[in-house]
N, C-alpha and C positions, 0 to 999 in steps of 0.2 A: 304598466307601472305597478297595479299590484300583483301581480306574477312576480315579479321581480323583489318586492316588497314581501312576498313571501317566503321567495327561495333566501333573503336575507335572513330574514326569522327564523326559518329553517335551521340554514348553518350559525348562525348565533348561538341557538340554542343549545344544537350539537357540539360544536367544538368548547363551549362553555367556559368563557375568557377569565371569570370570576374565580372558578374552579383550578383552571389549570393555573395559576397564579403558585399558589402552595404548593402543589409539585413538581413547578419548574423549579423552585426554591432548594426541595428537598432533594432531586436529583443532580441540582449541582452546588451543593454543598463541596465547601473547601477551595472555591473558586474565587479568583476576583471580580473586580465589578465588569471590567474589560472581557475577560473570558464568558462571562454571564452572555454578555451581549453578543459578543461570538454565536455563541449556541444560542443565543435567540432569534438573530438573523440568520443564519446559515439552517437550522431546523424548519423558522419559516419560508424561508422560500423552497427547502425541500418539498416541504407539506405541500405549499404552493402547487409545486410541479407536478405534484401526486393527486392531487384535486383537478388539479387543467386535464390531463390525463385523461382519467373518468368523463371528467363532465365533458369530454371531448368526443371520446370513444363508448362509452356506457361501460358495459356490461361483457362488450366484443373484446375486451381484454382479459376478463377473467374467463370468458368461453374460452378463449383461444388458447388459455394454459392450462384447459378443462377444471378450473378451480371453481366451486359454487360460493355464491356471498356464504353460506353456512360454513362451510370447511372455512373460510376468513374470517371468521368474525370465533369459532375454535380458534383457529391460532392466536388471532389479536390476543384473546381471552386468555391462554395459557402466558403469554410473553409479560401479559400486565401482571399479572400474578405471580408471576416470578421479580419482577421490579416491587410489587408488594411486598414480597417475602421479606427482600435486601431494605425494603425503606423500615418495616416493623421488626427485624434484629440487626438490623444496625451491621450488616455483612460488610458496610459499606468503612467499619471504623478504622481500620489500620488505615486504608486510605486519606481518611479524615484527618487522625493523629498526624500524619507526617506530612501535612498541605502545607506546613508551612516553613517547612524544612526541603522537600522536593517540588519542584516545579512540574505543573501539569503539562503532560507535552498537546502536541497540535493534534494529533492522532487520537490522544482520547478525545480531546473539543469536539473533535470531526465526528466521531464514534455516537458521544451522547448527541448529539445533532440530529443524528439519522437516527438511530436507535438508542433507547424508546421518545424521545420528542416527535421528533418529523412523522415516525411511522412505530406502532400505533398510535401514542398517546393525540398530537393533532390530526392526522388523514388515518384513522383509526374507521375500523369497520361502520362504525354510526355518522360519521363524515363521509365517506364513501358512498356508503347506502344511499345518505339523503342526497348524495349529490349526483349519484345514476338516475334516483329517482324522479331531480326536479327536472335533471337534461333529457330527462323522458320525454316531460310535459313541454320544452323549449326543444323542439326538432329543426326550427330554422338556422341557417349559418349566423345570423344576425343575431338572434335569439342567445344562442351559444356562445357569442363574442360577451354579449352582456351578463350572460352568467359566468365567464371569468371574472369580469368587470367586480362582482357582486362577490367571485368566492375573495378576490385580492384584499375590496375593503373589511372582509369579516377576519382575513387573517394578519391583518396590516392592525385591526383592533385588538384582537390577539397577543400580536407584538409589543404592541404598546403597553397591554397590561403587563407581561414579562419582563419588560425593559423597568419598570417601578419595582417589581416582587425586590428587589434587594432591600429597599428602603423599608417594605412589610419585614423582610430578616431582621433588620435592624432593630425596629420596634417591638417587636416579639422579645429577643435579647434566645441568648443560649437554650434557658427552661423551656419557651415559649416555641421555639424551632425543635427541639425535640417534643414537647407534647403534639405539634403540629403534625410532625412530619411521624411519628406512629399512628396518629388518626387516619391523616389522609391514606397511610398505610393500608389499613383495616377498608377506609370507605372502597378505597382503589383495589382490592382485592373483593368484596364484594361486586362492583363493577365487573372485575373479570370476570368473575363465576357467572355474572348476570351473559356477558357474552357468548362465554358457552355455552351459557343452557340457552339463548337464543339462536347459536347455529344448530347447536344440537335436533333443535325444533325446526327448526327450518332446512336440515339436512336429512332429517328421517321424520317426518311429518305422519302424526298418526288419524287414521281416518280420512 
């Protein structure tokens, strides 16, 4: 029980439900309430899939496409960074301007779901990590079943938090989504850089 009790802590920590609140907000900006939830279900159970995976197979999936966690957690790093860039200049405005005039189609829904939601932002290289790591320490078939068990309710709490963020929109009001949404900008581009410079280090390790 506390193995278990800890790999929840773990991924709690990691996936950071509080956190990703504000920019699942700012990524789907322009959206209805309907669509929100779309891409919060369809992202979670991506992510879902992409955690069972791992805590499934470890590590034998990124040997087997000869990928080191460093070169992944490089990429995660550059991809956020660029969602940085779009969330603190506002690359994202025409689109914005006309949300209410064009109708979003299924293919973008689908799009931001998988990318950046499902993958990096939730089953992002520090999700990953911790979850190779804890299926490390749970090598039983049994074991394994209950660290599913474990990753579902951390990203089922996840959901939950994302399924409210509109009502956090709302309260904020215009002003308050846009100061938001350049912060979390800024924090979330720091974040990346944090990634890379930890594959970096972990890809070319000195000494």
């Amino acid at each position: 029980m506390d193995q278990l009790l800890n790999a929840f802590t773990t991924l709690i920590v990691t996936l950071d439900p509080p956190g990703m609140a504000p920019i699942f907000m700012g990524l789907t900006v322009g959206m209805t309430a309907d669509q929100r939830r779309q891409v919060a279900f369809r992202g979670s159970v991506i992510a879902f899939g992409i955690l069972a995976v791992f805590a499934l197979f470890g590590a034998k999936v990124l040997g087997t496409l000869g990928i080191s966690l460093g070169a992944f957690r490089i990429a995660g790093g550059l991809l956020l960074f660029w969602i940085a860039f779009e969330m603190i200049f506002e690359r994202r405005q025409e689109r914005k301007e006309k949300a209410s005039e064009i109708a979003i189609t299924k293919d973008h829904i689908h799009n931001v779901s998988v990318f950046p939601l499902a993958l990096p932002l939730i089953a992002g290289p520090g999700a990953i990590s911790a979850t190779i790591l804890i299926a490390g320490s749970m090598p039983g078939t049994l074991q394994r079943m209950e660290l599913l068990v474990v990753i579902a309710v951390a990203i089922a709490i996840l959901l939950g938090v994302m399924l409210i963020a509109d009502r956090l929109s709302k309260l904020l009001g215009v002003t308050g989504r846009a100061i938001m949404t350049r912060l979390l900008g800024v924090l979330l581009a720091a974040l990346s850089v944090q990634f890379v410079v930890d594959g970096v280090r972990s890809a070319f390790p000195v000494g």
